[in-house]
N, C-alpha and C positions, 0 to 999 in steps of 0.2 A: 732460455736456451731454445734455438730452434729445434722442434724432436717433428718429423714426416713422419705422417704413418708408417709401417712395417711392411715390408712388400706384400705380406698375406693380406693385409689390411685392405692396400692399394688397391690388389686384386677383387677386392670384394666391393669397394667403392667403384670401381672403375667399370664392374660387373652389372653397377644397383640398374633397374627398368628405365632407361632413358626419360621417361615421361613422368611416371608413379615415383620413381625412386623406392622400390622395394628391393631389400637384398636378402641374397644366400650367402650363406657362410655358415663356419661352424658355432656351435653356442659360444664357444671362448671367443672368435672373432668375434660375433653380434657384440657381445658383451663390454666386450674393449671398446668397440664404436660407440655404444650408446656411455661410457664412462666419461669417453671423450667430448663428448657432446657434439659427436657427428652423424647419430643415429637414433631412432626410438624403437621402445616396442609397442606396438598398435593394443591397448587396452582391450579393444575386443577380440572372441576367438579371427583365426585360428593363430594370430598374436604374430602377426609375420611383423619385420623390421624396416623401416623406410629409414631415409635420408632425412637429417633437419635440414633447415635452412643454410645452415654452416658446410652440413657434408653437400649440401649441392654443389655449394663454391668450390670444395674441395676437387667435388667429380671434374669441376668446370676447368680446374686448374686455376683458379684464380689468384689463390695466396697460400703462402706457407704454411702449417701449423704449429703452433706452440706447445706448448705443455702447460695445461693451467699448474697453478700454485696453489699448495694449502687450500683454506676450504674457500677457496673461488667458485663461481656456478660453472657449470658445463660449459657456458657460453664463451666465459670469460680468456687468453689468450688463441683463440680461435679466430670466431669477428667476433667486433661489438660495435654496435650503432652509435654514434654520436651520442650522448646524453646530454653535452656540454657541460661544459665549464672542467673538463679534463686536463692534469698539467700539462700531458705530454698527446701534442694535437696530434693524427695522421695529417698524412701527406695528402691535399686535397684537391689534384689532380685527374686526367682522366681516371687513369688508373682507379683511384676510389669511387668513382660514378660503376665503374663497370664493377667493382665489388658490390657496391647498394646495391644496386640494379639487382644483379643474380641473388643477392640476399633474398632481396624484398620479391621476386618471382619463386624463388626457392620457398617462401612464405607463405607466398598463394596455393603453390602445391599443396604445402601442409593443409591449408585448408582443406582445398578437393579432397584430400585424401585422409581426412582422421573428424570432418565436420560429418555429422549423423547424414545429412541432404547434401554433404557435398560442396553447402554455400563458401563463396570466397568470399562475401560482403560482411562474413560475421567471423570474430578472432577464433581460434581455436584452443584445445587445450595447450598446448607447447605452448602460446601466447599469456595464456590463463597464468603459466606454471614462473615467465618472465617478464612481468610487465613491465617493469621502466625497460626494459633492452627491446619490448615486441613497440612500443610506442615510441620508442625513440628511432626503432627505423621506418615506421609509418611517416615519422615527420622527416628525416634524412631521406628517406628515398623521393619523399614529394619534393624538394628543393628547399626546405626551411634551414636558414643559418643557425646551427649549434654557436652556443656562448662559448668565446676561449677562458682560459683559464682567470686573466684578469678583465674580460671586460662585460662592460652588462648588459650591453646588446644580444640578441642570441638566445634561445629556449634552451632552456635547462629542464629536465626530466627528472623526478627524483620520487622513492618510497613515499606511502604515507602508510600512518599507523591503522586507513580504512581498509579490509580485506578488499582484494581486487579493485585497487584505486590508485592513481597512480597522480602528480601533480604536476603541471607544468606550467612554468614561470618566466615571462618574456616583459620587457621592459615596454616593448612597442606595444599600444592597445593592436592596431594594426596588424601588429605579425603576429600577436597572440588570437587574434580571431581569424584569423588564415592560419593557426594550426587548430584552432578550435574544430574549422570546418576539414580540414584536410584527416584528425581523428575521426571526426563524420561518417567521410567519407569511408574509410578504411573495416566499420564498423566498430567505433567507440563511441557510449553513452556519454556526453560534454557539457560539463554546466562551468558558469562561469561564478568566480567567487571572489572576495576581499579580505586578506592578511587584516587581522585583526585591530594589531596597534599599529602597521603600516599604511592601510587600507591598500595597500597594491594589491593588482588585482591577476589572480590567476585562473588556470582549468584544474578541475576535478574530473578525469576521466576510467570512465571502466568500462572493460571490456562487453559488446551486446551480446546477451543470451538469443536474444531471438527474434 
């Protein structure tokens, strides 16, 4: 079910620092944004609230909001990056470039603004906290084909059992090391690996410390 923020909500999104994305509101609104996962609270004092990547889009007016379900992450019916191999594809139109796009900007923010230095070349915590959704827009917003649900072309993103490691699985040697270098870029540590009894070959990526 489509649920929009609350006008109060609106107000306070619509309000956040054009640049930083910091907002005022009251604790109850903060609170509600960050459940949504349209907001955080900054770990260090004096603990003010920014925008995530999701509430930029929202300021941008990019796309509706949902109501996540049950225990979904914060991320989940708000955006979500491509992982591939999802049943049910978006629409993959401009329309969806100009969503990635403000995502993956709305990202960089988070950097500038919650990385110790500042750096945009290295993930942040928010990234830290979702890894297959922070690497799966590093490679969606670079141009890489996400896998549809039946076919095996296409990178696929998924958990692994290493803390802070995340796996991605691409048929093409080719398109798999043009997302090898494209997490690179983005600051992910990238090694390349082989499926045991398949020996196909995949990335083990995690997020750089520094």
């Amino acid at each position: 079910m489509t649920r929009p923020p609350t006008a109060a909500q609106r107000r306070v999104i619509d309000a956040a620092d054009p640049v930083t994305g910091r907002l005022k509101g009251t604790e109850a609104q903060l609170t509600a944004l960050v459940k949504r996962g349209l907001a955080f609270r900054h770990p260090r004092p004096p603990h003010d609230h920014f925008l995530t990547p999701e509430g930029h889009r929202v300021r941008q007016g990019v796309e509706q909001i949902h109501e996540p379900a049950g225990e979904a992450p914060a991320t989940a019916g708000v955006f979500a990056a491509r992982v591939g191999g999802e049943e049910e594809v978006p629409d993959t139109g401009p329309a969806r470039v100009r969503e990635v796009h403000s995502a993956w900007q709305g990202l960089l923010e988070l950097r500038r603004m919650t990385n110790p230095d500042g750096a945009l070349d290295r993930p942040c915590g928010w990234e830290r906290a979702h890894l297959v959704q922070a690497a799966a827009l590093a490679l969606e917003a670079a141009g890489h084909r996400p896998a549809g649900p039946d076919s095996e072309g296409g990178y696929r993103v998924r958990a692994t059992p290493q803390p802070e490691a995340v796996a991605v699985h691409e048929a093409d040697p080719g398109a798999l090391r043009g997302c090898a270098a494209t997490l690179e870029k983005a600051g992910w540590q990238v090694g390349e690996h082989s499926e045991p009894r398949t020996r196909a070959r995949y990335l083990l990526a995690s997020p750089r410390r520094a």
